[in-house]
C-alpha positions as CSV (number, residue, x, y, z in Angstrom):
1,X,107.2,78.0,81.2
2,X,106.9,78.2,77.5
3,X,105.7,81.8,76.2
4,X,105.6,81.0,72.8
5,X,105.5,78.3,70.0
6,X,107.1,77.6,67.2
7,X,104.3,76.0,65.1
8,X,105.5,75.3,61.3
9,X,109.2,74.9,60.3
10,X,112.2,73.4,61.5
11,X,114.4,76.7,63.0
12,X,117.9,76.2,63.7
13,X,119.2,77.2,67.1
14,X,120.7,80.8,65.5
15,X,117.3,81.4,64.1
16,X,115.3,80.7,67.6
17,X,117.7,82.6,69.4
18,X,117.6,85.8,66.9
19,X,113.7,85.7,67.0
20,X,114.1,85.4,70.8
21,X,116.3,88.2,70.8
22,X,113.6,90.4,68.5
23,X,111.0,89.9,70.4
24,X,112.8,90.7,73.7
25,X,113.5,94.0,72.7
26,X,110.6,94.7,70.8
27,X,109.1,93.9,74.3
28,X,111.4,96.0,76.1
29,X,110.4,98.4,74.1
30,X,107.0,98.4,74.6
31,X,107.3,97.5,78.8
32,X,109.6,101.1,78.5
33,X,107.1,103.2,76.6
34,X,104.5,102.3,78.8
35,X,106.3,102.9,82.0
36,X,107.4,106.1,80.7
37,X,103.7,107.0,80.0
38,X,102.4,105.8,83.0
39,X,104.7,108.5,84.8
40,X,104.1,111.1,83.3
41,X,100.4,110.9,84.2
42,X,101.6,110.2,87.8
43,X,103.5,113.6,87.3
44,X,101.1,116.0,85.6
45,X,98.0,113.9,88.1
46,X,100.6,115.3,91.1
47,X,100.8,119.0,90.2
48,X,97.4,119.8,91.2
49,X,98.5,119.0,94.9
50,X,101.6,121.4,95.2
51,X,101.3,123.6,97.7
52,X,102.3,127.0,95.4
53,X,98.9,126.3,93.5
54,X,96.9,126.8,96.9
55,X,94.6,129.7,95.8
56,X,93.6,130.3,99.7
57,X,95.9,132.4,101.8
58,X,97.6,131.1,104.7
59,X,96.0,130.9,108.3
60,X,96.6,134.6,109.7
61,X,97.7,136.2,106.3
62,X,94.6,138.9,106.7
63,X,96.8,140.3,109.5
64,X,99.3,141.5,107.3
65,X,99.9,145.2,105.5
């Protein structure tokens, strides 16, 4: 499967392979930073389920004191 084209030129096989390298870690890059981002969301989205942020006391805490 062919991702992309070269359309004008005649590259030699250094060049397509140092544009092939570019682009894979310029894609890398961007599939990291994105990752990264989509976790954090997943994290600070998490934090309103701990228990500790419970504002309600437990089951039988009026007993107490």
């Amino acid at each position: 499967m062919t991702c992309w084209r070269i359309t004008g030129g005649t590259p030699t096989a250094q060049e397509t392979a140092a544009l092939t390298a570019v682009l894979t870690a310029v894609l890398a890059r961007h599939t990291a930073a994105r990752e990264e981002a989509q976790a954090a969301e997943g994290a600070a989205a998490a934090c309103w389920h701990r228990p500790h942020r419970n504002p309600h006391p437990p089951a039988g805490a009026w007993r107490t004191g």
